[in-house]
C-alpha positions in Angstrom: 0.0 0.0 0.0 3.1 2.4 1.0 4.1 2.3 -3.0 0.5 3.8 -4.2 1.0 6.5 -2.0 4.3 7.4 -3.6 4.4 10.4 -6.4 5.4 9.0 -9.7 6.9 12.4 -11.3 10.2 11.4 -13.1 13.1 12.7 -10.3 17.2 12.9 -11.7 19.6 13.9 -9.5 22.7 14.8 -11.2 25.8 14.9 -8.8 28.4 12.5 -7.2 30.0 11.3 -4.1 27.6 11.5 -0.7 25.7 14.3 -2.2 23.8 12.1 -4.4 23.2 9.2 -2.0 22.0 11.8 0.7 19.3 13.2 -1.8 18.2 9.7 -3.5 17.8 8.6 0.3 15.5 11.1 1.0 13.8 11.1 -1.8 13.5 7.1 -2.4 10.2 7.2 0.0 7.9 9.4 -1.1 9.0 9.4 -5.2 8.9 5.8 -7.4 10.6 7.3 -10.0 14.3 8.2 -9.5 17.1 8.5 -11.7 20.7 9.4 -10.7 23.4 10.8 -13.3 26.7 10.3 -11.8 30.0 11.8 -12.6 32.6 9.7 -14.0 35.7 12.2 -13.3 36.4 10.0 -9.7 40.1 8.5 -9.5 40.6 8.3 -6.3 41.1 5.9 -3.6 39.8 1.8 -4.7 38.3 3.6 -7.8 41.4 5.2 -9.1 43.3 1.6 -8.8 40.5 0.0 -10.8 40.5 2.7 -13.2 44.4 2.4 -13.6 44.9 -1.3 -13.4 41.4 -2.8 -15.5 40.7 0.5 -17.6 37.8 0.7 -16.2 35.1 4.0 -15.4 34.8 4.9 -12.3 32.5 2.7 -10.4 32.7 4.2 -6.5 30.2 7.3 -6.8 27.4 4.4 -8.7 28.2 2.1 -6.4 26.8 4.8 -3.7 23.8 5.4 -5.8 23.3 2.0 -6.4 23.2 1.4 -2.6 20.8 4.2 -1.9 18.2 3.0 -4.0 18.3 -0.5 -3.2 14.6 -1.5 -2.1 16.1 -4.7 -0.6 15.5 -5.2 3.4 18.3 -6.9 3.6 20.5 -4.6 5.2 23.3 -7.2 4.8 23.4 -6.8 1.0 24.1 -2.7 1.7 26.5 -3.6 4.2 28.7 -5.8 1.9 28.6 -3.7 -1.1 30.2 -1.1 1.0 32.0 -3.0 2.4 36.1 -2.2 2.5 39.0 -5.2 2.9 41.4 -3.7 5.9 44.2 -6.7 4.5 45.0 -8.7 2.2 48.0 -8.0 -0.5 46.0 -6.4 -3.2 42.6 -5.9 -1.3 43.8 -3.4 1.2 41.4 -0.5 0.3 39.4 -2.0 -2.0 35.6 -1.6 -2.1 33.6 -5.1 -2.3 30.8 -3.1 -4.4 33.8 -1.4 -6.5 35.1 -4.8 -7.2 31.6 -6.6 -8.0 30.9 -3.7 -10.8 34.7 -4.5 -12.2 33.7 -8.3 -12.6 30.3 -7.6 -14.1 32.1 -5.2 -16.6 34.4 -7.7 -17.3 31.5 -10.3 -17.7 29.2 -8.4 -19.9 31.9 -6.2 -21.5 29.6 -3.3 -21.5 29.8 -0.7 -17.5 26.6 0.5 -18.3 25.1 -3.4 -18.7 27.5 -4.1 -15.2 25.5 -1.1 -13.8 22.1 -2.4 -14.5 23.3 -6.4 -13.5 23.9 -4.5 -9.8 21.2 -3.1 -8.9 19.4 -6.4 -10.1 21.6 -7.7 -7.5 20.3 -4.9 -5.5 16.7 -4.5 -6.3 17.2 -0.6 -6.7 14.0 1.0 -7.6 15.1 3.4 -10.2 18.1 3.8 -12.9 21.8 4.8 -12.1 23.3 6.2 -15.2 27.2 7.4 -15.5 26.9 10.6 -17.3 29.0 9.6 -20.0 30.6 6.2 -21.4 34.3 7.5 -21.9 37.0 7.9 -20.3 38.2 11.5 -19.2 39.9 13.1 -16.3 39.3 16.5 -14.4 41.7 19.3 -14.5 41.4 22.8 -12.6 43.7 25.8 -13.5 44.4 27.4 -10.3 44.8 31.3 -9.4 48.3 30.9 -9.8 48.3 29.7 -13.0 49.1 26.3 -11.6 47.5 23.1 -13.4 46.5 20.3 -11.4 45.6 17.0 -13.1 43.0 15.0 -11.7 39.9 14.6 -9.1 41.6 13.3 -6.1 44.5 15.7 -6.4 41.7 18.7 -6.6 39.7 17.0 -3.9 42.9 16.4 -1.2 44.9 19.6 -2.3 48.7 18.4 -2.7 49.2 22.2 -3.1 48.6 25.4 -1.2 44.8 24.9 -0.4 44.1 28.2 0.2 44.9 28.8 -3.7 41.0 29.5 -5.8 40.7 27.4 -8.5 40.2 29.6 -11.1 38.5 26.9 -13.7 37.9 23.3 -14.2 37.8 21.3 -17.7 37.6 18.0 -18.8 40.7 16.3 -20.5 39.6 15.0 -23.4 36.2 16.4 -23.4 33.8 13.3 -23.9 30.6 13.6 -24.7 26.7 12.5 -22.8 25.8 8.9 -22.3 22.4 9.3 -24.7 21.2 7.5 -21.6 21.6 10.3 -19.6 20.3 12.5 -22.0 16.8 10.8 -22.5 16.6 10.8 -18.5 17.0 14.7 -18.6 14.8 15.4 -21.0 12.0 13.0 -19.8 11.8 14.3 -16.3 9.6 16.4 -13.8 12.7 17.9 -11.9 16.0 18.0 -12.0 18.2 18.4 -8.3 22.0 19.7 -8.8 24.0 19.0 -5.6 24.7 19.0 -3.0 27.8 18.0 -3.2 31.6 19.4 -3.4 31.1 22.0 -6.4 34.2 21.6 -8.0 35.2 18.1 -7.8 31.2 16.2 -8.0 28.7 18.0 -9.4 30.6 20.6 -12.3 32.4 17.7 -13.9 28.9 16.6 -14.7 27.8 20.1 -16.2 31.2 20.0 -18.2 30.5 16.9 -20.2 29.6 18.0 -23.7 25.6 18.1 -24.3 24.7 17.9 -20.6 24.2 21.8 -20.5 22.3 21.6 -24.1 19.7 18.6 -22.9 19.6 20.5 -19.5 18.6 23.9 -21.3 15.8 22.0 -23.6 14.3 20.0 -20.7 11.3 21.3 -19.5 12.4 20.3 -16.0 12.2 21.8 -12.5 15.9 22.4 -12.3 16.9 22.9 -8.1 20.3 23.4 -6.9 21.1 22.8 -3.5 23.9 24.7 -1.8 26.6 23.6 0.4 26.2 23.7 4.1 30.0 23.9 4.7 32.8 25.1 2.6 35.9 22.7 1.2 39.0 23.4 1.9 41.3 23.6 -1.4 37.7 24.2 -3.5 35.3 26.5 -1.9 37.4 28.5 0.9 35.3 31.9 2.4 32.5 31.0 -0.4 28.9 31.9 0.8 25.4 30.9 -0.8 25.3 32.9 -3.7 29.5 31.8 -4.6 27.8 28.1 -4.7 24.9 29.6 -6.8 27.0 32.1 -9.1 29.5 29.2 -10.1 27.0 26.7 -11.3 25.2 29.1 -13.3 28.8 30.3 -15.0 29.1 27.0 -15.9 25.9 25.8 -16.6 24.6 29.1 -18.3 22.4 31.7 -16.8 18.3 31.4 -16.8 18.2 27.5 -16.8 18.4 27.1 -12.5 14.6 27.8 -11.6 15.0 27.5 -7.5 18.3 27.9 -5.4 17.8 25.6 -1.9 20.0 27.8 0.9 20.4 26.7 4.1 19.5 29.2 7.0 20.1 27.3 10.0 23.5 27.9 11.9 24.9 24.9 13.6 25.9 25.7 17.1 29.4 26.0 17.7 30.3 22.8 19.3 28.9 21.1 15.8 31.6 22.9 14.1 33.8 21.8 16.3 35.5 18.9 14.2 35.0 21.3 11.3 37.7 23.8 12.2 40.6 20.5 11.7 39.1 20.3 7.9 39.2 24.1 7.4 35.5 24.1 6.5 33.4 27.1 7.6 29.8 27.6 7.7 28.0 28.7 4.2 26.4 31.9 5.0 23.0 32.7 3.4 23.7 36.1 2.2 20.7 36.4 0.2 20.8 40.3 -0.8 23.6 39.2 -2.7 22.4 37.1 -5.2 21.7 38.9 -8.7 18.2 40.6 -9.3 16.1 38.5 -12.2 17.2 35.0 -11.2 16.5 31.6 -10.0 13.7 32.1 -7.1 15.8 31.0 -3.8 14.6 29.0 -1.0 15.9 30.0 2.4 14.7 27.3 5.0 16.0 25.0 7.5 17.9 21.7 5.8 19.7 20.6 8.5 20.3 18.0 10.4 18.8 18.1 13.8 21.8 16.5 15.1 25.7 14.8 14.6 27.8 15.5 11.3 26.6 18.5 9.3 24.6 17.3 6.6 21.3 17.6 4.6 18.0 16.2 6.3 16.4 13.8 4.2 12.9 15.0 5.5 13.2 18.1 4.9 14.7 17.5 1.7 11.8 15.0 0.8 8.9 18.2 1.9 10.5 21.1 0.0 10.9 18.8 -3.6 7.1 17.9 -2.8 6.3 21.3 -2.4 8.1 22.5 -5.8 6.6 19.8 -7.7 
């Protein structure tokens, strides 16, 4: 009976990383038609060893999309997809989940068939769709002039974090899975982020006819912004920074609503923030430019624990836009 009561709107949520799993979770009850378009710009960690040593995509940021839409109750199945060896002479670091895509690749010779063969395995309700079917990697051009070549080494700053990154591009440029495309221009709404701007959710917007299949899809398009800042991406940046740099690349007039956190964490929450470098986003709404997206200032967060997105209140204002 729960599944009736469900809306059946077409959702895609176009990101990476925990971003992506924190908004399918929240929306996975109340919406039985979810989509989530994942970057393929990841090399780090288990990922960037299966990328270097198979030729592989990147399979860590669908595995966590995978896992958030499973409809299994076996929380046992979640558990061992992500689960990571701690020994073992090769396994050390490895993702179970990472390595069960790799195989399924290798099986079907096809990612995007492995991708659909796990969340059989899975029993996701929904599609996870990499956003494109080649191989590329991120590079950002930093204030200095200095280049830096690839995600991890953007995401865990080798160099003087304190540095802007000045732009990001994709080397080669590759162009959209026509997956991903049809799922963009078939849905309701479309929800950008959150999710570390730079590094998750551009690298998606960079990939050659995302921007034109997000500009001729009749789409809701939301953006969530950051409730914390990245150190070595988004140092001192406030709402409208988030906002202002996914429009620049993305193109002005296609965002329709801006989601803005306006609830302060008390201080002892930032507490283990100050170690990371990562400051509050403020909410500096007079800011933004006159004739834009319409922006949403409410209370996302958590009640309680790490700073993050509250999937209830995530779930209410999607339900309320749509």
């Amino acid at each position: 009976m729960a599944s009736k009561k469900k809306i059946n709107k077409k959702i895609v949520v176009i990101g990476g990383g925990t971003g992506v799993y924190t908004v399918l979770t929240a929306l996975k009850p109340h919406f039985d038609n979810l989509t989530a378009i994942v970057t393929m710009a990841d090399d780090g960690g288990s990922t960037g060893i299966l990328r270097e040593e198979f030729g592989i995509l990147p399979p860590g940021d669908i595995r966590r999309a995978l896992i958030a839409l499973s409809a299994s109750d076996n929380k046992m199945l979640s558990n061992l997809f992500s689960y990571r060896f701690q020994e073992g002479v090769g396994l050390t670091g490895h993702n179970f989940g990472n390595l069960m895509i790799t195989a399924l690749e290798r099986l079907t010779n096809d990612f995007e068939r492995a991708v659909e063969e796990t969340g059989k395995i899975l029993m996701i309700r929904g599609r996870v769709v990499p956003v494109t079917l080649n191989h590329t990697k991120l590079m950002a051009e930093l204030e200095d002039g200095q280049i830096i070549k690839g995600e991890t080494n953007i995401d865990i700053p080798q160099h003087d974090g304190r540095l802007k990154v000045k732009r990001v591009w994709l080397k080669p440029l590759v162009e959209i899975n026509i997956s991903a495309e049809k799922e963009i221009l078939s849905a309701a709404a479309i929800i950008i982020g959150p999710g570390d701007l730079y590094t998750s959710l551009i690298p998606n917007l960079l990939v050659k006819g995302v921007k034109s299949a997000l500009q001729k899809s009749k789409a809701k398009k939301i953006y969530f912004t950051n409730l914390m800042t990245k150190h070595g991406e988004t140092n001192n940046f406030r709402a409208s920074d988030f906002a202002g740099t996914i429009s620049d690349y993305l193109g002005s007039g296609i965002l329709d609503y801006v989601l803005i956190n306006g609830n302060k964490p008390s201080p002892n929450r930032l507490v283990p923030y100050i170690k990371e470098r990562a400051d509050f986003v403020e909410p500096n709404l007079a800011d933004f430019p006159k004739g834009g997206p319409t922006l949403i200032k409410t209370d996302l967060l958590r009640p309680r624990g790490l700073i993050r997105h509250d999937s209830e209140k995530i779930a209410k204002i999607i339900k309320m836009i749509l």
